[in-house]
PDB file of N, CA, C and O in Angstrom:
ATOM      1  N   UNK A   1       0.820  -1.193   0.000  1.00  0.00           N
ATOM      2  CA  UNK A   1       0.000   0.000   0.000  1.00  0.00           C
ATOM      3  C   UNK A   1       0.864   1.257   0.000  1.00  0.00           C
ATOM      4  O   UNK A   1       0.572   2.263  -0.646  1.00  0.00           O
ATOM      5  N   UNK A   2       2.071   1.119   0.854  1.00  0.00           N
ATOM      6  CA  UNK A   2       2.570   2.426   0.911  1.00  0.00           C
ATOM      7  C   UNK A   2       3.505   2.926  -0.372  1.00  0.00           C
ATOM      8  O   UNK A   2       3.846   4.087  -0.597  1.00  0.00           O
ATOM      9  N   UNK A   3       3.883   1.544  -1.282  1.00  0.00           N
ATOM     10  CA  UNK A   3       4.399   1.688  -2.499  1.00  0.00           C
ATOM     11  C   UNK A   3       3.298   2.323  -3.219  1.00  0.00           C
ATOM     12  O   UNK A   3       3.534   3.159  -4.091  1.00  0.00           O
ATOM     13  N   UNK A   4       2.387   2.058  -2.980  1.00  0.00           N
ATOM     14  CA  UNK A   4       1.668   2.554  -4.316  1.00  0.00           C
ATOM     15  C   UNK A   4       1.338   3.753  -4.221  1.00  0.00           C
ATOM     16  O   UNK A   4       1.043   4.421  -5.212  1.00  0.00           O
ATOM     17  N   UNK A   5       1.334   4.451  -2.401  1.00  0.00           N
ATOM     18  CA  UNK A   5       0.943   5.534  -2.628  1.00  0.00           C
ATOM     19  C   UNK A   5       2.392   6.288  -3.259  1.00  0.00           C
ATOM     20  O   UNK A   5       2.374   6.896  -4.329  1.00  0.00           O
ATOM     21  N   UNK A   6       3.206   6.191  -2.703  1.00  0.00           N
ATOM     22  CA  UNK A   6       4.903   6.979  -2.983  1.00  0.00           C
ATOM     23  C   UNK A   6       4.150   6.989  -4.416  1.00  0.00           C
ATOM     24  O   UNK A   6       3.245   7.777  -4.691  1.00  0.00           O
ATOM     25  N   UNK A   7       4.526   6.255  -5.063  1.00  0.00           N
ATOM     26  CA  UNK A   7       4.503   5.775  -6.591  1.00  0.00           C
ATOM     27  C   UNK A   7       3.649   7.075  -7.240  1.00  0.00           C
ATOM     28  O   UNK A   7       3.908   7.781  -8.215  1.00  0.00           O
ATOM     29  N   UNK A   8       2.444   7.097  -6.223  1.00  0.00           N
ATOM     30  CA  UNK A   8       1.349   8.213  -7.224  1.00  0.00           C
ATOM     31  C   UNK A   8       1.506   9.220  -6.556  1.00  0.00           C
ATOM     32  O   UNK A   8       0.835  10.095  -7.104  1.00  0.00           O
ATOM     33  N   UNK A   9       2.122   9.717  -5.474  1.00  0.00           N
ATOM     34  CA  UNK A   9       2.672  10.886  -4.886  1.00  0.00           C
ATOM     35  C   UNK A   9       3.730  11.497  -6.046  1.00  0.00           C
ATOM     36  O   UNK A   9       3.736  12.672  -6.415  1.00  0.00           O
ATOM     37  N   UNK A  10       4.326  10.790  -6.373  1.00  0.00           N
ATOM     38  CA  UNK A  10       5.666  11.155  -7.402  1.00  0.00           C
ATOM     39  C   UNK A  10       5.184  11.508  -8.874  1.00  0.00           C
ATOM     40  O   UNK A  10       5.548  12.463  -9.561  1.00  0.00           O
ATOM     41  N   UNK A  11       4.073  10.281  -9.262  1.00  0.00           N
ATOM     42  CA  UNK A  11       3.594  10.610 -10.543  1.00  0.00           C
ATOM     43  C   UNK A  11       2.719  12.254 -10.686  1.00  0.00           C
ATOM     44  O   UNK A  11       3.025  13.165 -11.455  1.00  0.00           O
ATOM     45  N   UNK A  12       1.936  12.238  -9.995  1.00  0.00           N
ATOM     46  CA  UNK A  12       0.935  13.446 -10.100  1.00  0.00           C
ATOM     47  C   UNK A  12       1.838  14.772  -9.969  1.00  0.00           C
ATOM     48  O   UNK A  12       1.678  15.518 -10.936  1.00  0.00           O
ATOM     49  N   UNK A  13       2.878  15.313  -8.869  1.00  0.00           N
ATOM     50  CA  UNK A  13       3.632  16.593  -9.558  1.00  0.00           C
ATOM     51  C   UNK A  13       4.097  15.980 -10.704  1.00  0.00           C
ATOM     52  O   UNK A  13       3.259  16.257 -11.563  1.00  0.00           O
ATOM     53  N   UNK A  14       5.049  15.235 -11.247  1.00  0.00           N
ATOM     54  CA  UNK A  14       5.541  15.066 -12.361  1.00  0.00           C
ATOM     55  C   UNK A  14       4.707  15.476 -13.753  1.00  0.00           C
ATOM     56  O   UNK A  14       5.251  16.020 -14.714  1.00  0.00           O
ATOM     57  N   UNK A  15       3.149  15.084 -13.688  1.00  0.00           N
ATOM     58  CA  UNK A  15       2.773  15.137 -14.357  1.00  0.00           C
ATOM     59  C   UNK A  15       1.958  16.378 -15.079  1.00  0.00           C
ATOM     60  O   UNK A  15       1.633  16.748 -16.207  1.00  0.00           O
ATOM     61  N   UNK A  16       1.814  16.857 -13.432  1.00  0.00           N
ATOM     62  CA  UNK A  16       1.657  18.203 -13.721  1.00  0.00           C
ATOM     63  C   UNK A  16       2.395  19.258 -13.918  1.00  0.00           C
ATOM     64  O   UNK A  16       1.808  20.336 -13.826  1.00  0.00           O
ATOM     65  N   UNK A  17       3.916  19.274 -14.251  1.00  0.00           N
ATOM     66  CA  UNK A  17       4.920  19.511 -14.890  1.00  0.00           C
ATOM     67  C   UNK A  17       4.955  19.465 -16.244  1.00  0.00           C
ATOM     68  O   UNK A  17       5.391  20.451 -16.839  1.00  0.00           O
ATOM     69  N   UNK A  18       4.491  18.283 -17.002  1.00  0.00           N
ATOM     70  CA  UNK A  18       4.762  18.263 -17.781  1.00  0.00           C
ATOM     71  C   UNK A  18       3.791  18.671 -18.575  1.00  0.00           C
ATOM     72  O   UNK A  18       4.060  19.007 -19.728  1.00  0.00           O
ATOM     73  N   UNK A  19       2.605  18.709 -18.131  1.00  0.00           N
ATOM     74  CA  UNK A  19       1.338  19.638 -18.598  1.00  0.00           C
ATOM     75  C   UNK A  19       1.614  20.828 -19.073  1.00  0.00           C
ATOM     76  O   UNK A  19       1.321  21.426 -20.109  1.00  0.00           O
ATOM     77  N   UNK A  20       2.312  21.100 -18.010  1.00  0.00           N
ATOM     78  CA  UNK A  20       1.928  23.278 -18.160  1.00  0.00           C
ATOM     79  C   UNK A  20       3.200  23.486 -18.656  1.00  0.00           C
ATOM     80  O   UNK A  20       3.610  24.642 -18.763  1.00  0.00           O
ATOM     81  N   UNK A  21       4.130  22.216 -19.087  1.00  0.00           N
ATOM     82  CA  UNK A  21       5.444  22.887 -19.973  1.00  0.00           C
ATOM     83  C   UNK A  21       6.413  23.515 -18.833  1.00  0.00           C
ATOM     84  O   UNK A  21       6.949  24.546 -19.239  1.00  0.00           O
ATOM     85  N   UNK A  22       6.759  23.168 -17.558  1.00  0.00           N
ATOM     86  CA  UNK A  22       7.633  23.324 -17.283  1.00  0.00           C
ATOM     87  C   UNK A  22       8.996  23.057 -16.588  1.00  0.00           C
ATOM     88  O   UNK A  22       9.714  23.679 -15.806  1.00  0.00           O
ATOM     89  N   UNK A  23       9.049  21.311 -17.507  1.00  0.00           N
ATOM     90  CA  UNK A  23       9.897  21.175 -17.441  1.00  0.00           C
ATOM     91  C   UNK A  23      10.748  21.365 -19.000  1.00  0.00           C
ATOM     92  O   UNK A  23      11.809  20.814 -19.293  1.00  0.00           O
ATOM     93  N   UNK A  24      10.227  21.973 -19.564  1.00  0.00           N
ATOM     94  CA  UNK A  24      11.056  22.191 -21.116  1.00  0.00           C
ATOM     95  C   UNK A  24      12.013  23.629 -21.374  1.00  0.00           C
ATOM     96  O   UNK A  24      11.590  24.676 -20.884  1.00  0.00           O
ATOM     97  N   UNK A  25      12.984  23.635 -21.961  1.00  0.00           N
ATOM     98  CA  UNK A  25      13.475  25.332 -21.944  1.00  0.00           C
ATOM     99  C   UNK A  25      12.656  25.637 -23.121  1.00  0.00           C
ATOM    100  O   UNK A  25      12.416  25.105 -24.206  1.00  0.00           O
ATOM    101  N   UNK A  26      12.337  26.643 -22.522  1.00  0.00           N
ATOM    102  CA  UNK A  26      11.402  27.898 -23.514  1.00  0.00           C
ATOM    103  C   UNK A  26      12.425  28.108 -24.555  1.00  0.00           C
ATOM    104  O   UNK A  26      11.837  28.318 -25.616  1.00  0.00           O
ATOM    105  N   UNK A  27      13.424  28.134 -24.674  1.00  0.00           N
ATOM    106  CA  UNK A  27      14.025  28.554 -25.866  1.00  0.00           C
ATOM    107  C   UNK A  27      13.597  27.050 -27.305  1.00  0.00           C
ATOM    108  O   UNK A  27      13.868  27.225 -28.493  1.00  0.00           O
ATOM    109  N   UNK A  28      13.037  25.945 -26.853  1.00  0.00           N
ATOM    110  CA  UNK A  28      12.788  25.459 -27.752  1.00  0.00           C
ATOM    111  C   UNK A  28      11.368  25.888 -28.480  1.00  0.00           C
ATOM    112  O   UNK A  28      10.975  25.260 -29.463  1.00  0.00           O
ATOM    113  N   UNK A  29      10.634  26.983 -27.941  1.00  0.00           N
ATOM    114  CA  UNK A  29       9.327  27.459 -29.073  1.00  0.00           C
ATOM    115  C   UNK A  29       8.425  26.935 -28.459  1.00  0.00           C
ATOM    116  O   UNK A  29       8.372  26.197 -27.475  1.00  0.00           O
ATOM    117  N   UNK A  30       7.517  27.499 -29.303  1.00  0.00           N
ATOM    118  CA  UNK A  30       5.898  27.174 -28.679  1.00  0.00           C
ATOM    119  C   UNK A  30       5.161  26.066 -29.125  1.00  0.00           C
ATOM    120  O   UNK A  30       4.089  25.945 -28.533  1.00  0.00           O
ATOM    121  N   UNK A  31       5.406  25.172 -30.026  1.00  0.00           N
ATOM    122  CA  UNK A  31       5.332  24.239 -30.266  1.00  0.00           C
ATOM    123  C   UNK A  31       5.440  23.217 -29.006  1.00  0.00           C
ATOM    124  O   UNK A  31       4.657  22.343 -28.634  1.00  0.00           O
ATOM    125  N   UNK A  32       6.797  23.675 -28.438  1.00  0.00           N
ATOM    126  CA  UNK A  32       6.701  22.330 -27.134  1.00  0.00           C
ATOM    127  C   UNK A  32       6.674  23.225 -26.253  1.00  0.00           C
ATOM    128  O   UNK A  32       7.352  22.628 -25.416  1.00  0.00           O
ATOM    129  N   UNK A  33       6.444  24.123 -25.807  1.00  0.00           N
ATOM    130  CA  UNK A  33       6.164  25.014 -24.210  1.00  0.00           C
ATOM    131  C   UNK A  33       5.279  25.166 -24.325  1.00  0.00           C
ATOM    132  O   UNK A  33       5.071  25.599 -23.192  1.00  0.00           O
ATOM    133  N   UNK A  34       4.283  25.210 -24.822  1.00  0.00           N
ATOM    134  CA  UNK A  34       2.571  25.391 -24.658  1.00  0.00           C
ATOM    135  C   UNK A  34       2.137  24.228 -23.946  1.00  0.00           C
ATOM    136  O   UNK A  34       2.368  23.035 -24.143  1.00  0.00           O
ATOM    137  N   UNK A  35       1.299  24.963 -22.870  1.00  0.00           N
ATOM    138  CA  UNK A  35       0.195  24.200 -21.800  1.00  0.00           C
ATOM    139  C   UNK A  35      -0.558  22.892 -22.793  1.00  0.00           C
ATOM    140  O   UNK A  35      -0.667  23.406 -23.906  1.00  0.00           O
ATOM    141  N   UNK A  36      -0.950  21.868 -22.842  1.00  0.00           N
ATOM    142  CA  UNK A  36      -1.571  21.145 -23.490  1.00  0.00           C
ATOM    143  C   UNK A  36      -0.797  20.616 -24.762  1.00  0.00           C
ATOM    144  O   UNK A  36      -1.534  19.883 -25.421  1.00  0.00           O
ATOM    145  N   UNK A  37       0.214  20.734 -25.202  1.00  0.00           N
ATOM    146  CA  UNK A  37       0.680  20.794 -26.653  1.00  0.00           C
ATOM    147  C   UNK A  37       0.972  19.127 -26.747  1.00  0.00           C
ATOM    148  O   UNK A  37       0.931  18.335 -25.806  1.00  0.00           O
ATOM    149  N   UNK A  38       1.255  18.856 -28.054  1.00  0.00           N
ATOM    150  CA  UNK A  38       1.434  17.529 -28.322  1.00  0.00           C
ATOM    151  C   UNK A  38       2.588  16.791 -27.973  1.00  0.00           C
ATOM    152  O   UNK A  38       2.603  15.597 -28.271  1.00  0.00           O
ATOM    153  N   UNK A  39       3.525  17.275 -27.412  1.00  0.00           N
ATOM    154  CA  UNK A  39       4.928  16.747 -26.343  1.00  0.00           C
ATOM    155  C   UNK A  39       4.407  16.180 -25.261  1.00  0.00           C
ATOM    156  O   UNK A  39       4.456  14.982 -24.983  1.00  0.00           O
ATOM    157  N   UNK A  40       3.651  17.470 -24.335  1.00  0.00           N
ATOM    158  CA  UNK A  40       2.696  17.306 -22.959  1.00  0.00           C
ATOM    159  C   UNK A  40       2.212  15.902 -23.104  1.00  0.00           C
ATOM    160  O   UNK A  40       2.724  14.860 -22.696  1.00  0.00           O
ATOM    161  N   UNK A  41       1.101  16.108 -23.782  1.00  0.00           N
ATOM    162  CA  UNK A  41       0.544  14.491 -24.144  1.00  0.00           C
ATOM    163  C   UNK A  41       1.197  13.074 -24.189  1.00  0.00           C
ATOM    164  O   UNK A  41       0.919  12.045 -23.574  1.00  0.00           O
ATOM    165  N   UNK A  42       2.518  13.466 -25.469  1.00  0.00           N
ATOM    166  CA  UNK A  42       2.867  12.507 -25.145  1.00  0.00           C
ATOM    167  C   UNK A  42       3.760  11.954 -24.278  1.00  0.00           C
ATOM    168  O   UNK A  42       4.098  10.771 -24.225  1.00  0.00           O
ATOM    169  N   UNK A  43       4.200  13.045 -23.464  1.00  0.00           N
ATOM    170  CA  UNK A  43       4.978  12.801 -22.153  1.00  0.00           C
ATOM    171  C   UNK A  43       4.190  12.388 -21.109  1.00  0.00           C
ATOM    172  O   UNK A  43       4.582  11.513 -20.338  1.00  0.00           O
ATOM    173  N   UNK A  44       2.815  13.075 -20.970  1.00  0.00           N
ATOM    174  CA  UNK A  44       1.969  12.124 -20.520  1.00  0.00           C
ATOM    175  C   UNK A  44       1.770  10.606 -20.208  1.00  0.00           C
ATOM    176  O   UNK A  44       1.846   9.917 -19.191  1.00  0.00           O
ATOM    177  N   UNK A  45       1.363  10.296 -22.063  1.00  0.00           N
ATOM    178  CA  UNK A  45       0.740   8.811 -22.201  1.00  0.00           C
ATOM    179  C   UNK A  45       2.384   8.251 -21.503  1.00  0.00           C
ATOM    180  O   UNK A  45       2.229   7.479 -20.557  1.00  0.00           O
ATOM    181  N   UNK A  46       3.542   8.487 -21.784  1.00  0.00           N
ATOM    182  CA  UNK A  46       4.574   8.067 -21.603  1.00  0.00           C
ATOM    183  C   UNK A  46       4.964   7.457 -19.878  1.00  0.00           C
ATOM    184  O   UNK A  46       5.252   6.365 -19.388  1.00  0.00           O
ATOM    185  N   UNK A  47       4.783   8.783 -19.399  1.00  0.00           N
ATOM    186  CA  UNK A  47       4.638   8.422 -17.334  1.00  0.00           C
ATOM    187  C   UNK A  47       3.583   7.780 -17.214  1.00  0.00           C
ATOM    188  O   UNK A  47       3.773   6.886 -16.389  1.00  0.00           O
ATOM    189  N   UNK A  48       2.157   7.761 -17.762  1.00  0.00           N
ATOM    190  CA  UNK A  48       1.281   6.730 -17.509  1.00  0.00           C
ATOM    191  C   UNK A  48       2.096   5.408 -17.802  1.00  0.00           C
ATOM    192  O   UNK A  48       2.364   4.877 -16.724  1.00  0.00           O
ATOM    193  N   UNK A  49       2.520   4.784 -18.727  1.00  0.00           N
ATOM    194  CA  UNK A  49       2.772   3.433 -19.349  1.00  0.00           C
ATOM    195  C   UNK A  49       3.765   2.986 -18.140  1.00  0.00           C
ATOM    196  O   UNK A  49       3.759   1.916 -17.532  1.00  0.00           O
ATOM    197  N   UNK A  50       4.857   4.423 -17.916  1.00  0.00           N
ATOM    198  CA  UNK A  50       5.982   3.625 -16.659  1.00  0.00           C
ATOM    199  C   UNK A  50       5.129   3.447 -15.405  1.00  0.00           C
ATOM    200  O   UNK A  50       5.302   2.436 -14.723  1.00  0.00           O
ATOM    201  N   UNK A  51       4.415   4.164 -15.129  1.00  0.00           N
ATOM    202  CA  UNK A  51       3.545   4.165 -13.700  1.00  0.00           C
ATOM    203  C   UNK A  51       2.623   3.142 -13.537  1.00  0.00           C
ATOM    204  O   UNK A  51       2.265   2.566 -12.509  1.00  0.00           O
ATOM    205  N   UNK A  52       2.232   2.971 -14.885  1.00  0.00           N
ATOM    206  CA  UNK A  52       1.206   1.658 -14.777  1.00  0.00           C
ATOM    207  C   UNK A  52       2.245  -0.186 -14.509  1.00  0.00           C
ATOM    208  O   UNK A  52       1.877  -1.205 -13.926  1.00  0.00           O
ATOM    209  N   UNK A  53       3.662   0.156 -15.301  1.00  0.00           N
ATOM    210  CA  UNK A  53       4.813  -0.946 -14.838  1.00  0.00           C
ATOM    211  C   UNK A  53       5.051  -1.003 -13.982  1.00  0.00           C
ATOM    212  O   UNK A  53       5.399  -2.127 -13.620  1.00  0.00           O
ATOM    213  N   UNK A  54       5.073   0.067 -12.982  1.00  0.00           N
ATOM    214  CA  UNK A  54       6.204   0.180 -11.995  1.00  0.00           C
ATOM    215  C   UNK A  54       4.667  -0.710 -10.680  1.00  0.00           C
ATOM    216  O   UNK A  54       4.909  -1.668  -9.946  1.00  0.00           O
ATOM    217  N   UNK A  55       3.789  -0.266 -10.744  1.00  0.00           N
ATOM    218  CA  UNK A  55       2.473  -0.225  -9.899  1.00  0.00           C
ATOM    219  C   UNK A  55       2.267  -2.394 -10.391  1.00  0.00           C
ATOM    220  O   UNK A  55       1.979  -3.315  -9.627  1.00  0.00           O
ATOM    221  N   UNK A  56       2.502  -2.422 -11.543  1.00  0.00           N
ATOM    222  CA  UNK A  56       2.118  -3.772 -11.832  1.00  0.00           C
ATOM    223  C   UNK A  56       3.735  -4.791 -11.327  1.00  0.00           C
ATOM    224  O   UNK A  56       3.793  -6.002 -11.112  1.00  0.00           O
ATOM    225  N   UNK A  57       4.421  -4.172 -11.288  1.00  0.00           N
ATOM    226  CA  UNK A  57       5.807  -5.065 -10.783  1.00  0.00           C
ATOM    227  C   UNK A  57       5.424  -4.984  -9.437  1.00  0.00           C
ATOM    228  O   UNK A  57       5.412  -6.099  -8.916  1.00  0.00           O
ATOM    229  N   UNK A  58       5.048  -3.901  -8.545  1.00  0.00           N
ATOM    230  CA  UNK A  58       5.052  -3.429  -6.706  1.00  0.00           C
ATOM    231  C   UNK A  58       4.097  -4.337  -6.694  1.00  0.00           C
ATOM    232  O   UNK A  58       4.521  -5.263  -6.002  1.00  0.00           O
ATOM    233  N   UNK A  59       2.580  -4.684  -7.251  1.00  0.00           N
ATOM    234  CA  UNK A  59       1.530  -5.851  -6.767  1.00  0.00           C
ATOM    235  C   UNK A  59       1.609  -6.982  -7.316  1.00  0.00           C
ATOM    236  O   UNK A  59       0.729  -7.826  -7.152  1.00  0.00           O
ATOM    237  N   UNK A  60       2.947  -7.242  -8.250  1.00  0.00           N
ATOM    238  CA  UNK A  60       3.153  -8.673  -8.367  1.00  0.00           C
ATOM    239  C   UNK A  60       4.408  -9.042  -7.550  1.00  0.00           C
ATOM    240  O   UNK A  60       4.571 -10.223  -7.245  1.00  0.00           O
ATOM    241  N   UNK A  61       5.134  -8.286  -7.247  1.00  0.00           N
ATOM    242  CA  UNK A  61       6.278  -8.474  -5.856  1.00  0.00           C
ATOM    243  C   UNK A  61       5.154  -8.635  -4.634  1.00  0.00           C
ATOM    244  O   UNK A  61       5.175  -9.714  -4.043  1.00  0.00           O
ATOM    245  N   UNK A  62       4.563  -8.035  -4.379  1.00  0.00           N
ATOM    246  CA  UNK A  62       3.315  -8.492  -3.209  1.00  0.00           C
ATOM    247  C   UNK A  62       2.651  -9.635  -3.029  1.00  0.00           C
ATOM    248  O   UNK A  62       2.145 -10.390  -2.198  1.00  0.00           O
ATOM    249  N   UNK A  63       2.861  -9.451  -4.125  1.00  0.00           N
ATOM    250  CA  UNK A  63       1.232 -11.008  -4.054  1.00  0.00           C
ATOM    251  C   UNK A  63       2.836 -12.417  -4.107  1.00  0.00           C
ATOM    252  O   UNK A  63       2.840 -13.318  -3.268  1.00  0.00           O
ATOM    253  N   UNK A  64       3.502 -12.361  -4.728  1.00  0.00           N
ATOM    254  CA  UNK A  64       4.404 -13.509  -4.715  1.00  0.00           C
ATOM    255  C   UNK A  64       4.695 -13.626  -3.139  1.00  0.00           C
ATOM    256  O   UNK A  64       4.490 -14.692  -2.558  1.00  0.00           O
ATOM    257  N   UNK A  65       5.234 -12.362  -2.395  1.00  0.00           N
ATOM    258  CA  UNK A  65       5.125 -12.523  -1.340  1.00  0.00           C
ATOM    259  C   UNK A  65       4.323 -12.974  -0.291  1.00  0.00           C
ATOM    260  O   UNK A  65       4.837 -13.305   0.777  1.00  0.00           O
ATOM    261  N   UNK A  66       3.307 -13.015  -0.451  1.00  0.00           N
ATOM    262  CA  UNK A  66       2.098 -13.529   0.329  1.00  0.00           C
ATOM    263  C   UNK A  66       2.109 -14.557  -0.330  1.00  0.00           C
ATOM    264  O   UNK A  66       2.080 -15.350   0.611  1.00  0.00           O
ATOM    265  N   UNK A  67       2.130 -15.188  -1.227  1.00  0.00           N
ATOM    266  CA  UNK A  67       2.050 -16.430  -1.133  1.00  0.00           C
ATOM    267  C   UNK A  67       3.119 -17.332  -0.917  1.00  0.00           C
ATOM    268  O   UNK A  67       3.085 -18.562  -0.874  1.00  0.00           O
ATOM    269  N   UNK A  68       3.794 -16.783  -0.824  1.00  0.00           N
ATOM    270  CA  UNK A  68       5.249 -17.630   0.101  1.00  0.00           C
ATOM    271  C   UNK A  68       5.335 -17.640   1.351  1.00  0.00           C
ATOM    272  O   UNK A  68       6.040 -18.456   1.945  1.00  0.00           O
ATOM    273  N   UNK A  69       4.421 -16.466   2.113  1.00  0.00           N
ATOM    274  CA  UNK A  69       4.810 -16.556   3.390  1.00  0.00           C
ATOM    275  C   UNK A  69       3.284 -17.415   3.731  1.00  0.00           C
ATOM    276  O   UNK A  69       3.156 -17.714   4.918  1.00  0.00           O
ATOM    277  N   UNK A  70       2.224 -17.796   2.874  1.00  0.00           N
ATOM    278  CA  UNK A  70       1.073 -18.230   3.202  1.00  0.00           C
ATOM    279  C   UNK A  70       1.432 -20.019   3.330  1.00  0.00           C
ATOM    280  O   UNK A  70       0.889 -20.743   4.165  1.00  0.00           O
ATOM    281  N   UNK A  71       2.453 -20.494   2.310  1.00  0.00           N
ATOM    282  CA  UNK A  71       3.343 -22.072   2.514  1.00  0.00           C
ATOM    283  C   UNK A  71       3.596 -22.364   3.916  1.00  0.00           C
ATOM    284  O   UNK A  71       4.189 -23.395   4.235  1.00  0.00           O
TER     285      UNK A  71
END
């Protein structure tokens, strides 16, 4: 439980970083520093896919565990 919260404690600023463009240098244009733009997104879908791994490795390390200590 407490992995998973860390896990989405970390994801949600991150992600809202990468929303509003600021983790990018402005000197690369408005194309990728704009709030919503198509980088955002796909930096988005991108931390979703690791967050959804990282969350599916932490409850399959769990559950193996419980059932070893359930033997």
């Amino acid at each position: 439980m407490a992995g998973t919260v860390l896990i989405l404690a970390a994801t949600g600023p991150l992600a809202c970083l990468f929303w509003t463009a600021h983790l990018l240098n402005p000197a690369l244009g408005p194309v990728f520093t704009q709030t919503g733009s198509w980088i955002a997104w796909l930096a988005l879908v991108v931390l979703g896919v690791i967050t959804v791994a990282v969350l599916a490795k932490t409850w399959g390390h769990r559950a193996r565990q419980s059932a070893e200590a359930a033997r």
